[in-house]
C-alpha positions as CSV (number, residue, x, y, z in Angstrom):
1,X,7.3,-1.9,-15.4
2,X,6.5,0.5,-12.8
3,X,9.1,3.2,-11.7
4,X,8.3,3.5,-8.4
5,X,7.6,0.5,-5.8
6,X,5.4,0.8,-3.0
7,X,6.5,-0.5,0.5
8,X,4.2,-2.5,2.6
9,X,4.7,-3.8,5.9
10,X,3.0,-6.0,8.2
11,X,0.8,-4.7,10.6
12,X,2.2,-7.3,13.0
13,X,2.8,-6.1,16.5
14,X,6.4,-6.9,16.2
15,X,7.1,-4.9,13.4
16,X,5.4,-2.0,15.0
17,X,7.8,-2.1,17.9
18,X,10.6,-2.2,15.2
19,X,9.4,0.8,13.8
20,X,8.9,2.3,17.4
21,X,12.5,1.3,18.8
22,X,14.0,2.3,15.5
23,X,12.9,6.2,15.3
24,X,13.9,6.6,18.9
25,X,17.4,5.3,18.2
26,X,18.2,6.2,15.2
27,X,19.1,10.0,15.8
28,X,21.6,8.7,17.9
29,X,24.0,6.4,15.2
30,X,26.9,8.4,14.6
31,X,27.4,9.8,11.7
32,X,30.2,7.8,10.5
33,X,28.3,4.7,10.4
34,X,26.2,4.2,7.5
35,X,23.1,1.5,6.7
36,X,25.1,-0.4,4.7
37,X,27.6,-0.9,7.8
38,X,24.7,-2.2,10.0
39,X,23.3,-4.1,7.6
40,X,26.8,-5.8,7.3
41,X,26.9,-6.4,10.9
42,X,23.0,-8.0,10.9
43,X,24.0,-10.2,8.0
44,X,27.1,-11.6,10.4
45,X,24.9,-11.6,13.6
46,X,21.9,-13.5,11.4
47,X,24.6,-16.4,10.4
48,X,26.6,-16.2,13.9
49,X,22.9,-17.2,14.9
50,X,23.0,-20.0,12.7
51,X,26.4,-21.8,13.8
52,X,25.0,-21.4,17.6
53,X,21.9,-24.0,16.5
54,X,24.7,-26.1,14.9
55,X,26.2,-26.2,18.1
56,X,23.8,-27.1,20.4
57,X,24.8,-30.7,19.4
58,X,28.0,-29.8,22.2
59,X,26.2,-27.7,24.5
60,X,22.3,-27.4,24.8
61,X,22.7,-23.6,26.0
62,X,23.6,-22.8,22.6
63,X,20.2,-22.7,22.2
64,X,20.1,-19.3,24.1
65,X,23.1,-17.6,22.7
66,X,21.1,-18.4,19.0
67,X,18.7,-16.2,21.0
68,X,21.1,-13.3,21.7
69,X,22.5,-13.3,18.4
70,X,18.7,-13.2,16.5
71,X,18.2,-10.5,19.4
72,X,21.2,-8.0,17.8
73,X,20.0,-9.4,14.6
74,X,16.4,-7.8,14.6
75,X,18.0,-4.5,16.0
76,X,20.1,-4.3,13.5
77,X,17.4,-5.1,11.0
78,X,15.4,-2.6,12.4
79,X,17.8,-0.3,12.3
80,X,19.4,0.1,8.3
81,X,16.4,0.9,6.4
82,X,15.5,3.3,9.1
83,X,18.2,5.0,9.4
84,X,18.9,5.1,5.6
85,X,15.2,6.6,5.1
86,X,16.1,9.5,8.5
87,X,19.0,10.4,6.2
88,X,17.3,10.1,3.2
89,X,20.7,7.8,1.9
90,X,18.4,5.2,0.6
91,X,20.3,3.4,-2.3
92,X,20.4,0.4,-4.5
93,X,23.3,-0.8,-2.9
94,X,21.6,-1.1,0.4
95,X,18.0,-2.8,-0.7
96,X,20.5,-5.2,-2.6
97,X,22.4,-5.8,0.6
98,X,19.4,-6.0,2.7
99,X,17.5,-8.3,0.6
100,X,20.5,-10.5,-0.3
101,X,21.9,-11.0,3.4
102,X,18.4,-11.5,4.5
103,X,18.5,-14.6,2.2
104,X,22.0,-16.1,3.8
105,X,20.5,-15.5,7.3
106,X,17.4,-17.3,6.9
107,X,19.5,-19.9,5.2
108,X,22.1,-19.7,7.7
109,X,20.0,-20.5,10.9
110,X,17.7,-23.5,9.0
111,X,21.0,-24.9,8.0
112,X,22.3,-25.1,11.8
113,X,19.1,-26.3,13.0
114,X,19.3,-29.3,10.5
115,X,22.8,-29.9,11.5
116,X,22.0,-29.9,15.1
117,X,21.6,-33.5,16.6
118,X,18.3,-31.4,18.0
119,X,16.2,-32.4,14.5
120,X,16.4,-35.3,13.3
121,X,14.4,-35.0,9.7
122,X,15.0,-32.6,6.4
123,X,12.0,-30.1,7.5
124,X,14.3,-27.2,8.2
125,X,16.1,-27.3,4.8
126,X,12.0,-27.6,3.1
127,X,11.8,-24.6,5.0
128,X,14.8,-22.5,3.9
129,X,13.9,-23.6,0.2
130,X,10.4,-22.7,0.6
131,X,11.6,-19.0,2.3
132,X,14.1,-18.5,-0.8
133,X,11.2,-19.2,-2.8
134,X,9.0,-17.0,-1.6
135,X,11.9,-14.1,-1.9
136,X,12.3,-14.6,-5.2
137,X,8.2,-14.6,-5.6
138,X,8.3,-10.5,-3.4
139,X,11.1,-9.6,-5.6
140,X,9.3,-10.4,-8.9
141,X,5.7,-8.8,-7.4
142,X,8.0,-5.5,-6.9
143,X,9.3,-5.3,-10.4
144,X,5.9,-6.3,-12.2
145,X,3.5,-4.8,-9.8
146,X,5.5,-2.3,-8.3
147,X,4.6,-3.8,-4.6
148,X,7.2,-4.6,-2.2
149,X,5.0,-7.1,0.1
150,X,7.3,-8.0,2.8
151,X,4.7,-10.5,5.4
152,X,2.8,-13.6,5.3
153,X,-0.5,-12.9,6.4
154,X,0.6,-10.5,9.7
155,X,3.7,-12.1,9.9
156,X,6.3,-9.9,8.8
157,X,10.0,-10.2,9.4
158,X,9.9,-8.9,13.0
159,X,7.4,-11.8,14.0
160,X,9.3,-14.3,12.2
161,X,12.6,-13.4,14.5
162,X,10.3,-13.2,17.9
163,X,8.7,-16.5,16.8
164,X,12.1,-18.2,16.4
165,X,13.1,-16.8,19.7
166,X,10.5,-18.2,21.5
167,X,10.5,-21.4,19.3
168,X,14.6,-21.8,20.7
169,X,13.7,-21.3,23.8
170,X,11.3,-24.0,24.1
171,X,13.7,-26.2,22.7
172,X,16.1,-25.0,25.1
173,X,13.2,-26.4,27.5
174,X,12.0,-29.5,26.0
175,X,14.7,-31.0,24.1
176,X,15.7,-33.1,27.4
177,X,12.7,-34.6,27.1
178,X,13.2,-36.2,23.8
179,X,11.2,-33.6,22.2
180,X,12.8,-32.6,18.6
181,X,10.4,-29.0,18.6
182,X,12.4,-27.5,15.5
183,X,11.2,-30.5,13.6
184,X,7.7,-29.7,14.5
185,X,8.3,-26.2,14.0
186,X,9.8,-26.3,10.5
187,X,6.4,-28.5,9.5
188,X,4.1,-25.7,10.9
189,X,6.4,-23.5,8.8
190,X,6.5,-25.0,5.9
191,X,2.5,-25.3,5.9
192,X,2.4,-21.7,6.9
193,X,4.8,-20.3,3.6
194,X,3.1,-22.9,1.4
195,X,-0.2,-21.8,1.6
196,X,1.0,-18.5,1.8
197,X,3.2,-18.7,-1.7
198,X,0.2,-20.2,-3.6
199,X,-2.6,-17.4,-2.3
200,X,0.2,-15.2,-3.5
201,X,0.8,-17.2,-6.9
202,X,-2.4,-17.0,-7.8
203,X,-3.4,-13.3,-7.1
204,X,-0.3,-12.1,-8.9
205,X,-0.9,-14.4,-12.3
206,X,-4.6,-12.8,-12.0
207,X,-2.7,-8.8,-11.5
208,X,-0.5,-9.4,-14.4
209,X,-3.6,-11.4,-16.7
210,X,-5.0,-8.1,-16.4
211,X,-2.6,-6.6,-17.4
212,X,-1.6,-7.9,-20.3
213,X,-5.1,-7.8,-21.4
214,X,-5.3,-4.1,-20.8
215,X,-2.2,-3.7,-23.2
């Protein structure tokens, strides 16, 4: 197993804002706030992100505070690793955090959308699973290959959030109409992660065939 895994990000335009917005700011986090205390605080903004899309059933606005929430939610993503890496605190502890919250998040916000009377199908629970699936799939890659491959294609993390932005805001637009967009948008999703997971199935059972046959 390797000792030592390598961290790659997407080249996404997104994610190289993130990177941009995130040296800039964090030289300025006081010093009594650590990564693991703004990871915390992502986590609760990713899920507070999901009970707003449960609650657009009430109020159709809800649909824009999701917005705000996912907003704080990629600063603060944004913001942890960097600021663990400008302090050089990097630790167990807070990739475990990271990683783990991540997962409730994603879980959190395809669990509201499904429980808003906005979709009307199981799509955005196919795409939660499918995103869990996929976690486990990076995590594995990182302790067999020693790669930490954190994108689909140039979708990385940063994208994703953007993309759901804009994808609630269109609802916020259209769902007056009749339209159910998060059911259409889970579909493309699911496509999008499927076809992604099995390109990455298949390149890692050839890594590791190799592998084995060199030991």
């Amino acid at each position: 197993m390797p000792k030592k895994i390598k961290r790659q990000l997407s080249e996404g335009p997104m994610t190289r804002l993130e990177q941009h917005v995130a040296k800039r700011i964090v030289p300025f986090i006081p010093s009594d706030i650590s990564a693991n205390n703004i990871t915390a605080v992502t986590a609760f903004a990713g899920v507070l992100t999901g009970v707003s899309n449960a609650f657009t059933s009430w109020s159709r606005e809800m649909f824009l505070v999701a917005c705000i929430f996912m907003l704080l939610h990629w600063l603060g993503d944004a913001l942890d690793g960097a600021l663990a890496r400008y302090r050089k605190t990097s630790s167990k502890t807070g990739f475990y955090m990271d990683h783990m919250l991540d997962a409730v998040t994603v879980s959190s916000i395809f669990i509201g959308l499904y429980l808003s009377t906005f979709t009307n199908t199981a799509w955005p629970l196919v795409f939660a699973l499918l995103y869990l699936i996929m976690e486990i799939n990076v995590m594995v890659q990182a302790i067999l290959l020693g790669s930490f491959k954190i994108s689909v294609f140039i979708l990385g993390p940063a994208e994703a959030q953007f993309l759901f932005i804009a994808g609630n805001i269109a609802a916020y637009f259209l769902a007056p109409k009749g339209i159910l967009f998060w059911d259409m948008g889970s579909i493309v999703g699911v496509i999008i992660l499927s076809l992604a997971f099995t390109y990455s199935f298949i390149q890692t059972v050839a890594k590791t065939m190799r592998l084995d046959r060199n030991n």
